[in-house]
N, CA, C and O atoms as a DFTB+ gen file, in Angstrom:
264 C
 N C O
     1  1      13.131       1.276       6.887
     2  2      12.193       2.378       6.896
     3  2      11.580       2.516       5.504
     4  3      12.156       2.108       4.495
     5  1      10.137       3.233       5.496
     6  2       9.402       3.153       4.073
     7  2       9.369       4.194       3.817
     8  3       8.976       5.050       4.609
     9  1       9.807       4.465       2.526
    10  2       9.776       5.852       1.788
    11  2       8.486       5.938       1.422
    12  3       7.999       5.395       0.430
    13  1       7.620       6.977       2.630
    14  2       6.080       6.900       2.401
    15  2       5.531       7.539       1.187
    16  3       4.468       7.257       0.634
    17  1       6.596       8.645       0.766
    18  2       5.837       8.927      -0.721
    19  2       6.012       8.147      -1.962
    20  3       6.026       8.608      -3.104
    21  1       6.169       6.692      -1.545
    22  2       6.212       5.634      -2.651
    23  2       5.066       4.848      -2.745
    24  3       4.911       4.007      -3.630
    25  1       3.953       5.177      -1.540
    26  2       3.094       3.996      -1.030
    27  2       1.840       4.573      -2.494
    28  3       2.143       5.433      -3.321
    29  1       0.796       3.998      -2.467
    30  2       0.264       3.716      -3.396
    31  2      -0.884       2.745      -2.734
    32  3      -0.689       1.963      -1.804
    33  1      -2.208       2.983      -3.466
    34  2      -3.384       1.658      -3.437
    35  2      -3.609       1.634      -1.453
    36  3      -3.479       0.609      -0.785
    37  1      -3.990       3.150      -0.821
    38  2      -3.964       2.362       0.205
    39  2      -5.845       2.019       0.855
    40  3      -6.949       2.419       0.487
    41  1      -5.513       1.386       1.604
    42  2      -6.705       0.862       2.234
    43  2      -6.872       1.352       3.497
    44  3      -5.927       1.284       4.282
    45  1      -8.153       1.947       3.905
    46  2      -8.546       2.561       5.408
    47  2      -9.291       1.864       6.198
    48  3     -10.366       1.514       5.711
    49  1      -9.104       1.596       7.095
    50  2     -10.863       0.696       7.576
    51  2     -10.569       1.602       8.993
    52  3      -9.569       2.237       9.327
    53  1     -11.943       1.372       9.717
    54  2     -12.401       1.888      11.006
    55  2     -12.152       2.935      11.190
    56  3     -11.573       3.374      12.184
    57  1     -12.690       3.764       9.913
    58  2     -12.467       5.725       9.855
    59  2     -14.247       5.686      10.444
    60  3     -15.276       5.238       9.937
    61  1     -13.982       6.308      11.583
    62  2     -15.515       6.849      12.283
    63  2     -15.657       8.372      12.676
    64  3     -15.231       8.953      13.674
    65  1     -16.365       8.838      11.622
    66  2     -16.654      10.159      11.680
    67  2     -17.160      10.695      12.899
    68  3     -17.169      11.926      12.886
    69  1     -17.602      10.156      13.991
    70  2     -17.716      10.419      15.481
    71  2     -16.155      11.010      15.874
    72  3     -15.862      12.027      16.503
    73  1     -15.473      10.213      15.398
    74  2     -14.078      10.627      16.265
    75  2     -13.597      11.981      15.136
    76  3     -12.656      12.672      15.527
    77  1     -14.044      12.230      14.186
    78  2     -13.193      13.244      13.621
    79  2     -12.772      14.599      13.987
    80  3     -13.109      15.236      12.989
    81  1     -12.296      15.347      14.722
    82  2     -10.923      15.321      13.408
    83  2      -9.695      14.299      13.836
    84  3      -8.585      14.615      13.407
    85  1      -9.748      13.627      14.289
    86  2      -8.254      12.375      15.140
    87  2      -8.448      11.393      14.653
    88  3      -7.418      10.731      14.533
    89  1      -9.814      10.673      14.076
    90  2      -9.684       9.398      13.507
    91  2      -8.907       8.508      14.029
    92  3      -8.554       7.619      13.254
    93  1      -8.502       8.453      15.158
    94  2      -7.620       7.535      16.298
    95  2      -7.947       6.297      16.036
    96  3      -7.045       5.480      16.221
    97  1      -9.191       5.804      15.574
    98  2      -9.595       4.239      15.304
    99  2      -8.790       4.064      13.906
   100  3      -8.495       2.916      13.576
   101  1      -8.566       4.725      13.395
   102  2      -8.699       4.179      11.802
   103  2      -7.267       3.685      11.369
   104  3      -6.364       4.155      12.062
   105  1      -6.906       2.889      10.431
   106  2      -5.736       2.004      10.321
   107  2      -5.552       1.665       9.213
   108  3      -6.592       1.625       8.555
   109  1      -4.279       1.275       8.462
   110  2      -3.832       1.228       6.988
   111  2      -4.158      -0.650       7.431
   112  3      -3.757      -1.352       8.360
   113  1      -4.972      -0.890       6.359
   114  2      -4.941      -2.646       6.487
   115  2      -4.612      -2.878       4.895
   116  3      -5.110      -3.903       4.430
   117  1      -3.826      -2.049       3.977
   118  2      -3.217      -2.667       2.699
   119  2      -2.889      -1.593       1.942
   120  3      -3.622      -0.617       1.787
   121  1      -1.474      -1.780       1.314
   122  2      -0.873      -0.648       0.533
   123  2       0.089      -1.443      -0.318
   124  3       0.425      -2.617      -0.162
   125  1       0.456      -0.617      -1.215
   126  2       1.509      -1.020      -1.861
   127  2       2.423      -0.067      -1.951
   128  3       2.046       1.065      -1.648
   129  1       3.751      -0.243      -2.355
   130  2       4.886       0.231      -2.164
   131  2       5.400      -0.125      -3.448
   132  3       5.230      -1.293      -3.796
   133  1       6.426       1.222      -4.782
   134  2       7.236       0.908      -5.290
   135  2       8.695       0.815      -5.063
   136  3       9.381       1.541      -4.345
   137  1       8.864       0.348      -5.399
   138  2      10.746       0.147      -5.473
   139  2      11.399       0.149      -6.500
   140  3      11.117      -0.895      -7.088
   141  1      12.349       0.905      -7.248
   142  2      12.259       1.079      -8.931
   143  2      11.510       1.253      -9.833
   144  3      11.144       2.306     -10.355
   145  1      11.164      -0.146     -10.126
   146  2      10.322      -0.643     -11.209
   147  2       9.180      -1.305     -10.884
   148  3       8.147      -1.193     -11.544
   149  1       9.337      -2.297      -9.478
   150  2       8.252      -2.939      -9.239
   151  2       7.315      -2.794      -8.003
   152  3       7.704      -2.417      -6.898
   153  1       6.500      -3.012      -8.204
   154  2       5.741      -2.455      -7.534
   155  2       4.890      -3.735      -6.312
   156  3       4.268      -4.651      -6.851
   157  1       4.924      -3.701      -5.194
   158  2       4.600      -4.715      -4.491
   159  2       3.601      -4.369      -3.271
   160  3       3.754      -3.287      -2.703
   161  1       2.505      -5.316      -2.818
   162  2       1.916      -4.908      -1.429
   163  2       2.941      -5.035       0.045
   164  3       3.847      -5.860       0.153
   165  1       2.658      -4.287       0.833
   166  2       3.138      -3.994       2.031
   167  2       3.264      -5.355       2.775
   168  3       2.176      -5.912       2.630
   169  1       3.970      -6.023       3.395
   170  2       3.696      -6.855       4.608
   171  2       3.408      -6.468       5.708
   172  3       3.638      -5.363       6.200
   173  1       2.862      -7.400       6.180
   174  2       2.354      -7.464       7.950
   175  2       3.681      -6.441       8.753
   176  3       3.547      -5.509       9.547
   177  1       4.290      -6.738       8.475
   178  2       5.335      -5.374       9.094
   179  2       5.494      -4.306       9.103
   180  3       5.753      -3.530      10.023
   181  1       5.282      -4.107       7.584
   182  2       5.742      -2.914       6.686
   183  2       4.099      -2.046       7.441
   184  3       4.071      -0.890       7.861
   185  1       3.421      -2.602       7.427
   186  2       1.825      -2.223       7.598
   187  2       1.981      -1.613       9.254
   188  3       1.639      -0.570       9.812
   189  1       2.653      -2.806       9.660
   190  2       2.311      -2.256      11.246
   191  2       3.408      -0.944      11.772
   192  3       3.391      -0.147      12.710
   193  1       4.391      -1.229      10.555
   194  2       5.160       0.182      10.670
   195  2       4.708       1.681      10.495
   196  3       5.092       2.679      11.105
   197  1       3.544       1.516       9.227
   198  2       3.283       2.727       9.364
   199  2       2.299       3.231       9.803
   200  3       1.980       4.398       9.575
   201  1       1.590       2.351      10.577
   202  2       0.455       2.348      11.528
   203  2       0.441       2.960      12.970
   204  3      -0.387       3.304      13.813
   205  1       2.078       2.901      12.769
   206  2       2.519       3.623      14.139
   207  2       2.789       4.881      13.717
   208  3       3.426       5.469      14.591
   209  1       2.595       5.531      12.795
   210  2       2.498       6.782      12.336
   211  2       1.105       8.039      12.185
   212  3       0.603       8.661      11.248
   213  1       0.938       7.977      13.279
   214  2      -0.313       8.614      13.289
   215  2      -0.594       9.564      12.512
   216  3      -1.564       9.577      11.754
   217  1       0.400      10.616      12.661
   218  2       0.183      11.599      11.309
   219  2       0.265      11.168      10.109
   220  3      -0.576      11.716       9.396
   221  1       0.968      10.355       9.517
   222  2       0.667       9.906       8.012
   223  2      -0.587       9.218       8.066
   224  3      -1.274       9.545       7.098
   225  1      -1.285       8.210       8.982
   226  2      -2.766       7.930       8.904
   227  2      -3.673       9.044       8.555
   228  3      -4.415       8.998       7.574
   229  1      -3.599      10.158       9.460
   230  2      -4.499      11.507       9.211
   231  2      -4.146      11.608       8.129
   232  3      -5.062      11.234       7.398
   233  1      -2.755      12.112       7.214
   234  2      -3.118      12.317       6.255
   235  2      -3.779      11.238       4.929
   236  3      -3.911      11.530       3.740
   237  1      -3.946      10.589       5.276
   238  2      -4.459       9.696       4.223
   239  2      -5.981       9.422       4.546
   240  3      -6.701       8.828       3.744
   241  1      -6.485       9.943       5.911
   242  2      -7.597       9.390       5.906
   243  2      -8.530      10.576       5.251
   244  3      -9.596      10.454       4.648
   245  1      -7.550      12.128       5.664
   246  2      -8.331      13.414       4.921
   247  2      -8.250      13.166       3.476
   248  3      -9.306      13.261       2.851
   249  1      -6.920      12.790       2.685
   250  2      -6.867      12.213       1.420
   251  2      -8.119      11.510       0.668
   252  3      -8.377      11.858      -0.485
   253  1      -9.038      10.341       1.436
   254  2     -10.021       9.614       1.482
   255  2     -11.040      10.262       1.152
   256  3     -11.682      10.198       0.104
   257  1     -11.293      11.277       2.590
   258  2     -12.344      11.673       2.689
   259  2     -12.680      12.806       1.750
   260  3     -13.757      12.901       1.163
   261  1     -11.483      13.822       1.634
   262  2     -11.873      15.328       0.615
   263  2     -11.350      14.859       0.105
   264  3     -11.047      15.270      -1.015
């Protein structure tokens, strides 16, 4: 599991202001994550893990936007 308040650098794509306020299209396609000291991008896993998190998407896509 990802300690989401570690993530960092993230990336949004397919935020369509038609759908707002749910942004249901929109999807993390790159983040990074620290761990101690170092600091690394997400894998294809790690990504599709928190993609299944709909509410942490919203919040990052309002993050984006305001």
């Amino acid at each position: 599991m990802i300690d989401k308040t570690k993530i960092s650098n993230v990336v949004i794509e397919d935020i369509d202001m038609k759908d707002c306020p749910d942004f249901c299209d929109a999807n993390i396609t790159s983040a990074d994550v620290t761990e101690g000291d170092v600091t690394r991008e997400l894998t294809d896993k790690e990504l599709d893990e928190i993609n299944e998190d709909g509410e942490y998407i919203l919040e990052e896509v309002h993050k984006f936007l305001y």
